[in-house]
C-alpha positions as CSV (number, residue, x, y, z in Angstrom):
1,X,3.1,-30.6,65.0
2,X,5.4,-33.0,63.0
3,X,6.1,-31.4,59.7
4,X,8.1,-32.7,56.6
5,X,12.1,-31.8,56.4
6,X,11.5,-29.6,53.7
7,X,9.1,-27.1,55.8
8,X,12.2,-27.6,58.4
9,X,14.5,-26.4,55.6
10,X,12.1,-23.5,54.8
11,X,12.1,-22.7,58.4
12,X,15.9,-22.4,58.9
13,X,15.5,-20.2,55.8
14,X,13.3,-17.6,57.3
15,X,14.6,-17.3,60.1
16,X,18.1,-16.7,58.7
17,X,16.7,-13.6,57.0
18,X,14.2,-12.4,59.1
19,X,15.8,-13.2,62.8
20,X,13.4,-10.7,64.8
21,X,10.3,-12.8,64.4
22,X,9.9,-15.7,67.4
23,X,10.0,-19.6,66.7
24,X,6.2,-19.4,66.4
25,X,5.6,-16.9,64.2
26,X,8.8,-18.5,61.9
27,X,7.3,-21.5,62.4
28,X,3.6,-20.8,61.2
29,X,5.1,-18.0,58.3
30,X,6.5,-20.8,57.1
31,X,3.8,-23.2,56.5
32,X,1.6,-20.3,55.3
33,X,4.2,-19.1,52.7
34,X,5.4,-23.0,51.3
35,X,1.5,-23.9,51.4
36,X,0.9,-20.5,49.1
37,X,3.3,-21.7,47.1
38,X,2.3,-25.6,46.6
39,X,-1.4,-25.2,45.9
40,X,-1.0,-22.0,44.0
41,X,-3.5,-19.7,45.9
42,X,-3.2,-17.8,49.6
43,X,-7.2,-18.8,50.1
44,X,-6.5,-19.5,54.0
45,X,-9.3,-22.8,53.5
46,X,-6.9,-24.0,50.8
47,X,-3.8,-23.7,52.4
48,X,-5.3,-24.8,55.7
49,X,-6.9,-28.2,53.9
50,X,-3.4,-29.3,52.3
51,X,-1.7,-29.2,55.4
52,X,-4.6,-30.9,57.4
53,X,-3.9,-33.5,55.0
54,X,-0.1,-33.4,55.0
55,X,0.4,-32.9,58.8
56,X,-2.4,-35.6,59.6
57,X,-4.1,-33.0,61.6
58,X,-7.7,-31.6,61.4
59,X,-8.4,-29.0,59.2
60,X,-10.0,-26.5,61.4
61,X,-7.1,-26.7,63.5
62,X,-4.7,-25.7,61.1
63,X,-7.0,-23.3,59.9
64,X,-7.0,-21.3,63.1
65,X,-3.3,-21.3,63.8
66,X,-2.8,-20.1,60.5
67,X,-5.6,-17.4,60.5
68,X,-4.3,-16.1,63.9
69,X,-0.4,-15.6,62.3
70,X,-2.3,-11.7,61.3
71,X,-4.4,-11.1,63.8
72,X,-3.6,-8.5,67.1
73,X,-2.1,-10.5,70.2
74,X,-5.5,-9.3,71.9
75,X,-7.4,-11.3,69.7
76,X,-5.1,-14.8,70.4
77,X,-6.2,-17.7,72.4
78,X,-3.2,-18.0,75.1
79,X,-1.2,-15.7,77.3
80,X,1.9,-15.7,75.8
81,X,1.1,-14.7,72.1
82,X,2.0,-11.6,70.3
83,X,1.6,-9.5,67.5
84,X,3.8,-9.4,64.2
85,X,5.4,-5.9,64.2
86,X,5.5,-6.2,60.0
87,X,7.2,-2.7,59.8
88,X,10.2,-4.0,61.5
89,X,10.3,-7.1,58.2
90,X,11.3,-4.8,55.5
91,X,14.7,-3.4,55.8
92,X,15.3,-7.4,56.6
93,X,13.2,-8.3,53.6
94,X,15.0,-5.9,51.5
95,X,18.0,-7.4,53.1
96,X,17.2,-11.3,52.1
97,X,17.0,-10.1,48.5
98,X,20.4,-8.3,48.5
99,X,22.3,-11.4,50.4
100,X,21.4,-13.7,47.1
101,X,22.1,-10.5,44.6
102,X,25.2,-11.0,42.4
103,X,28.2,-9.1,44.0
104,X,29.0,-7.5,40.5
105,X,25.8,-5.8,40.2
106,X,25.4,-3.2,42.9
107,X,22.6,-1.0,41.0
108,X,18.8,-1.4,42.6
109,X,15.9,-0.2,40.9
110,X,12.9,0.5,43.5
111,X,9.6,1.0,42.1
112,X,6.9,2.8,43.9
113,X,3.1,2.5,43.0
114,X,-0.3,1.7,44.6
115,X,-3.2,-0.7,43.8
116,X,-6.8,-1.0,45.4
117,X,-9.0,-4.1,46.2
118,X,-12.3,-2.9,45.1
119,X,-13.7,-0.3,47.8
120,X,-11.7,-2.0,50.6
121,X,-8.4,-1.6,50.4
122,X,-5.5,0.8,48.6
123,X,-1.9,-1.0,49.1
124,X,0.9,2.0,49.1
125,X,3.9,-0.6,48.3
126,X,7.7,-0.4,47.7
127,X,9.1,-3.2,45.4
128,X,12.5,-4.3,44.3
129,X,11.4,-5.0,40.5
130,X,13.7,-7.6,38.8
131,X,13.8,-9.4,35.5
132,X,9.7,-8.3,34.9
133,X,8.6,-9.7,38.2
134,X,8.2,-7.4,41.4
135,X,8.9,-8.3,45.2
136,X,7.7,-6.0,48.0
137,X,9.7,-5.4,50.7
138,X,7.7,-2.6,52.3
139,X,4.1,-2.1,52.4
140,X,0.9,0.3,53.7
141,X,-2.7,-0.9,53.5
142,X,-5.1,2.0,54.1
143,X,-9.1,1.6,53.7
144,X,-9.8,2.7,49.8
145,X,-12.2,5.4,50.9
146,X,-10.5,6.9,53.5
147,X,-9.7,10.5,53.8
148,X,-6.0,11.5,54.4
149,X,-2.3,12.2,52.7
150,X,-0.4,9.6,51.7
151,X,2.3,11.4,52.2
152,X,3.6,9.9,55.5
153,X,3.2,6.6,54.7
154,X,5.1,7.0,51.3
155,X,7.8,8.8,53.6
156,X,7.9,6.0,56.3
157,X,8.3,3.2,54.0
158,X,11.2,4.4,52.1
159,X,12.9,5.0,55.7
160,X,12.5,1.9,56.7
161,X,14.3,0.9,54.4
162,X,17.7,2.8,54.4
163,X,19.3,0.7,56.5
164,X,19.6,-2.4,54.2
165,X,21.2,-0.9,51.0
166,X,24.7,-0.3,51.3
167,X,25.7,3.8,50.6
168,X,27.9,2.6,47.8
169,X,25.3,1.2,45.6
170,X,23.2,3.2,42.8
171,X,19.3,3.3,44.0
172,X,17.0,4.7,41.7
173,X,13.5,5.1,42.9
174,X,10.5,5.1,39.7
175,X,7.0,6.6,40.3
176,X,4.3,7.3,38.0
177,X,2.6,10.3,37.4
178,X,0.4,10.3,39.9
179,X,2.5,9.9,42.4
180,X,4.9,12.6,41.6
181,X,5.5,15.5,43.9
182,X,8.3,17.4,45.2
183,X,8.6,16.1,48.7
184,X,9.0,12.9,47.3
185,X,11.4,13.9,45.1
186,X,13.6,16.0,47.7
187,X,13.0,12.9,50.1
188,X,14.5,10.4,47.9
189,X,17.6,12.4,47.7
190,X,17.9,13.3,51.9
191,X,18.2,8.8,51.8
192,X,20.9,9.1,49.1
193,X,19.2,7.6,46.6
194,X,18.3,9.0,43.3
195,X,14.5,10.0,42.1
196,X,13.3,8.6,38.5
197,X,9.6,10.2,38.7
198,X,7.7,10.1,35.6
199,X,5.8,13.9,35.2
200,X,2.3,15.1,33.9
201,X,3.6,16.8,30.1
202,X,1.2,19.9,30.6
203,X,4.0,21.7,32.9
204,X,7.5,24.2,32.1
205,X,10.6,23.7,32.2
206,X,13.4,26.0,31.3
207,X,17.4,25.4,30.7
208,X,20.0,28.6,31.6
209,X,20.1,29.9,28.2
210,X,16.0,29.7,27.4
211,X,12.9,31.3,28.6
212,X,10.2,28.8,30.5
213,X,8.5,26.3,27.8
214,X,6.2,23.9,27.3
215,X,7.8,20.1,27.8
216,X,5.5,19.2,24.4
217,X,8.0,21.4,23.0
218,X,11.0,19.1,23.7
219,X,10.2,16.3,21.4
220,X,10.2,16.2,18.1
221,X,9.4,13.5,14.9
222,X,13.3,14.5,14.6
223,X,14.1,14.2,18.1
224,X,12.7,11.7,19.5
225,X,14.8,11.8,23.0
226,X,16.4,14.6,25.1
227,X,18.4,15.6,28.2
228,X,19.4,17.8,29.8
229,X,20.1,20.1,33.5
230,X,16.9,22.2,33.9
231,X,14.6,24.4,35.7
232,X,11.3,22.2,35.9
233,X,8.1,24.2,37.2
234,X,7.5,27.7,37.0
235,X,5.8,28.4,40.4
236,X,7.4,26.1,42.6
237,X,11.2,25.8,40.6
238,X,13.1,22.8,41.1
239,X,16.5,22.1,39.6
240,X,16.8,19.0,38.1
241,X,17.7,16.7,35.2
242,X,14.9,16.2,32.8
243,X,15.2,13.0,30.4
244,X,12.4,12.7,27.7
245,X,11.3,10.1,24.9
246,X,9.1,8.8,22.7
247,X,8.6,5.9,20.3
248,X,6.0,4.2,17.9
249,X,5.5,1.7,20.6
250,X,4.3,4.5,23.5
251,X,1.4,6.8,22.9
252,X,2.5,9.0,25.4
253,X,6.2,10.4,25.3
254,X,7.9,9.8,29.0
255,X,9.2,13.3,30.8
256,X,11.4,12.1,33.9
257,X,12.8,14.1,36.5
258,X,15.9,12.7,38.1
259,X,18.9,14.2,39.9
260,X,21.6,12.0,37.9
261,X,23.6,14.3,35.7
262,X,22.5,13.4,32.1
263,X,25.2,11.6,30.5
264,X,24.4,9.2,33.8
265,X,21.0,8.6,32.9
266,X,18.7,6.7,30.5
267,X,14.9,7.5,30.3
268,X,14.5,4.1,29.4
269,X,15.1,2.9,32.7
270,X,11.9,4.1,33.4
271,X,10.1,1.4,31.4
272,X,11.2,-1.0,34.9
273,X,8.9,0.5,36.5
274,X,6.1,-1.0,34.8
275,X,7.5,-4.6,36.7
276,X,5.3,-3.7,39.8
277,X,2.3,-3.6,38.0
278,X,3.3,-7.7,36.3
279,X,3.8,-7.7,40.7
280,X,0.8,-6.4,41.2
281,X,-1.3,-9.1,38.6
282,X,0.8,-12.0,40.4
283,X,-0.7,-11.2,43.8
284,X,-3.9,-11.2,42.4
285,X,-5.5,-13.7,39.2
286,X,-2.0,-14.3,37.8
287,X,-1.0,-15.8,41.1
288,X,-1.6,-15.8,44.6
289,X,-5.5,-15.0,44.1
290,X,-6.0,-12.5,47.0
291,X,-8.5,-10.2,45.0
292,X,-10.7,-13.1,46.8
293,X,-9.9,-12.4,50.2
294,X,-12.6,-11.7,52.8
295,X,-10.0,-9.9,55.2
296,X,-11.4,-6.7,56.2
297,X,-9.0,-5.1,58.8
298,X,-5.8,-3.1,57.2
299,X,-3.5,-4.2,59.9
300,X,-4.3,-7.5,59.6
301,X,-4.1,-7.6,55.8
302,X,-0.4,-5.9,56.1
303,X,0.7,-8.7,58.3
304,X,-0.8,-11.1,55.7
305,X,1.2,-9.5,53.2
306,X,4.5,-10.6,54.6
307,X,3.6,-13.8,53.7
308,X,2.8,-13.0,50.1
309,X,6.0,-11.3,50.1
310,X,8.1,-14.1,51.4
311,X,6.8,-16.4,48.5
312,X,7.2,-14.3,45.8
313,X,10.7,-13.8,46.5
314,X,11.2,-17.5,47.1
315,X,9.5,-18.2,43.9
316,X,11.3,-15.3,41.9
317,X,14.9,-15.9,42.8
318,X,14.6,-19.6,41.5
319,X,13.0,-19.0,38.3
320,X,15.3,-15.9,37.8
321,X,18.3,-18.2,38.6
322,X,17.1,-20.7,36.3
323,X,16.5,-18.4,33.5
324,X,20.1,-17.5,33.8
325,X,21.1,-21.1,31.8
326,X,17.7,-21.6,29.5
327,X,19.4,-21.6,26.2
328,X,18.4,-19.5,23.5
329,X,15.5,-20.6,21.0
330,X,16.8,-21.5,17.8
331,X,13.9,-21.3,15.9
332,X,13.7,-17.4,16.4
333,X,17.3,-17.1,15.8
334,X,16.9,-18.1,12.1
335,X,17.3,-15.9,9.5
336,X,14.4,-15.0,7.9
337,X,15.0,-17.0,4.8
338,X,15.4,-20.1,7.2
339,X,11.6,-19.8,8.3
340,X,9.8,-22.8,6.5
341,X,7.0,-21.4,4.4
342,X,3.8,-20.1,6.0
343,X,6.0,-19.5,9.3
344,X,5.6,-16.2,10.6
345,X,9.0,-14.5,12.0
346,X,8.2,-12.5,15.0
347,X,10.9,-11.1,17.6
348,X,10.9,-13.8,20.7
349,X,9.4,-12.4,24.1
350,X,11.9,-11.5,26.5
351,X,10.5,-14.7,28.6
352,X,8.4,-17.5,27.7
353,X,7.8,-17.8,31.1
354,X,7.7,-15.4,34.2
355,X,10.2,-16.0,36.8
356,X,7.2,-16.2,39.3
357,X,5.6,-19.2,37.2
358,X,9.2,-20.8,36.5
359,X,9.9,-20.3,40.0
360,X,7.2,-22.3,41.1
361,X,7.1,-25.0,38.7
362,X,10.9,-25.8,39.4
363,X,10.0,-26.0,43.2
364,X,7.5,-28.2,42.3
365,X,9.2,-30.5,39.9
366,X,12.1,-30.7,42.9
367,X,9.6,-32.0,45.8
368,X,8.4,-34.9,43.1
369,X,11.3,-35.9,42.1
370,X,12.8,-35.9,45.7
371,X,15.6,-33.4,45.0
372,X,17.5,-30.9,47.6
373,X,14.7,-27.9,48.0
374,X,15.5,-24.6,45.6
375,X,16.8,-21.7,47.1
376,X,17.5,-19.1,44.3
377,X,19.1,-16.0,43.8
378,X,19.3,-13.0,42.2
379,X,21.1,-12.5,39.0
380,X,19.7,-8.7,37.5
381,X,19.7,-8.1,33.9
382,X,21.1,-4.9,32.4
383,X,19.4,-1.9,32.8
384,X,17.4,-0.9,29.4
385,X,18.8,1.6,26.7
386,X,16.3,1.8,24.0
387,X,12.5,1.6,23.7
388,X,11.0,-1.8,23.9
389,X,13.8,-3.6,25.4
390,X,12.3,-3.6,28.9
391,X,8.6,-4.2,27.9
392,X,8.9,-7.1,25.9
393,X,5.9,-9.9,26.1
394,X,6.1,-12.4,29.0
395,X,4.0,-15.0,28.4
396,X,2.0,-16.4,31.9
């Protein structure tokens, strides 16, 4: 199958980062992830009729090779095929993103949350969340109504991907609420890496010179933040640092547990955690469209994800690294007595753009115009230190 340079260029790509997969399955990865990425949707009919079209080859062949890149070797026409092992693609994954990270910036912030598709799936994922966008690097899908802990999924991803972070860098790993519990917590620390795990306000907490206390009790109209080395939990103790906060702009003040000494810590750091969910909504209608999937096997789907993954990191590291020179916009740098009449003077969004949507433009503006194909990389922005700083509007 003939296929243009830039595909070949993609190819050499992949396989640099993610070396365990065979020719084939680098070969069709790729033309499933650059497809995703030109028409803007992972609908496998989409895909499959643009390269039909590109390739000068029928659709419904196309359309099989790339439906069998997820399926079981079983299940594939020919002898010789086999079956992605996707567990083995995230400390590599995880890997690809740290190669193109800026060598002064070895801090990593890891978000961990889950999302469902309707009654068919729940996706357990592990992202690297970066300048308001999310990538996953390791994933679980389970059926949505199936009975069962998620404990030793949660525990298998973060394993697998140990091995790609080096031990001098600072990892912090952010959960919600409903995720929090105290295996996780001790877990996070046995990998060397530090917990940042958002708890329910309803439990106790005491310090070495108090009693146990309510965590509502921390906060105050005068006292807006505090930290501090606790106690946290009456029944089951656990020593820890608790960070708390609260602003106009939450209705619910943030109670963190972390093992980083206090002066070390910010409980605004936590607000990166709501990047997966922006991760999330590109995966679905704000990108890639799979809420409209017909896939119905969880092993298949978490193949499928791979290639999901490998496009939004493609398309994230060059509209992060582009952001890096857009210049500043004068009009919202005016004074306010500068604003012409009947102008109204709002703060500017952090972005105009997401990185995922800039990302994806710039590749396309590149293939029109004939231009060397955009590789990326990744250029983090400061961690947060006040309220509202890491939640500012992106606009699509």
């Amino acid at each position: 199958m003939s296929r243009p340079s830039e595909v070949y260029q993609w190819m050499s790509t992949i396989e640099e980062h993610l070396p365990q997969l065979s020719k084939p399955q680098i070969g069709v990865l790729a033309l499933w992830s650059f497809g995703v990425v030109l028409v803007g949707s992972c609908g496998l009919t989409t895909v499959a009729g643009y390269w039909g079209k590109v390739l000068e080859q029928k659709e419904n062949t196309v359309r099989q090779r790339l439906r069998e890149w997820s399926w079981e070797a079983p299940a594939k026409a020919g002898k010789q095929r086999q079956s992605l092992v996707v567990s083995g693609c995230f400390a590599p994954l995880l890997q690809w993103i740290l190669t193109w990270w800026t060598s002064d910036e070895q801090r990593l912030a890891l978000a961990l949350d889950a999302t469902s598709l309707g009654q068919r799936f729940t996706v357990l994922a592990v992202s690297v969340v970066y300048r308001g966008c999310a990538i996953p690097v390791a994933w679980k899908i389970v059926r949505a109504m199936e009975a069962g802990s998620w404990q030793p999924h949660w525990l298998t991803l973060l394993n697998e991907l140990t091995a790609a972070v080096p031990r001098t860098w600072t990892v912090i790993v952010l959960a919600d609420r409903g995720l929090y519990a105290r295996w996780l917590f001790e877990q996070i620390q046995k990998l060397g890496w530090h917990p940042f795990l958002r708890i329910n306000p309803g439990g106790k907490f005491c310090t070495t010179d108090h009693d146990y206390r309510s965590l509502n009790t921390v906060l105050s109209e005068h006292q807006p933040f505090w930290s501090g080395t606790v106690t946290c939990f009456k029944t089951h103790p656990l020593p820890c640092t608790l960070l708390a906060g609260r602003d106009a702009e939450h209705q619910d003040a943030w109670f963190i547990l972390t093992d980083l000494p206090p002066e070390a810590a910010c409980v605004c750091w936590y607000g990166l955690r709501t990047w997966i969910e922006c991760g999330f909504k590109d995966f679905k209608r704000g990108g890639w469209q799979w809420q409209a999937t017909r896939m119905r096997d969880p092993a298949r789907v978490e193949r499928f994800w791979l290639v999901l993954a490998v496009a939004t990191l493609w398309l994230v590291s060059v509209g992060g690294e582009a952001e890096m020179s857009l210049p500043a916009s004068n009009f919202e740098a005016l004074p306010r007595a500068q604003v012409a009449p009947g102008q109204t003077h709002h703060a500017a969004p952090a972005r105009w753009l997401s990185c995922f949507r800039r990302g994806r433009l710039i590749i396309l503006a590149a293939l029109l115009m004939r231009q060397a194909l955009p590789q990326g990389g990744f250029h983090p922005e400061p961690w947060p230190t006040a309220f509202g700083a890491e939640t500012e509007k992106t606009y699509p």
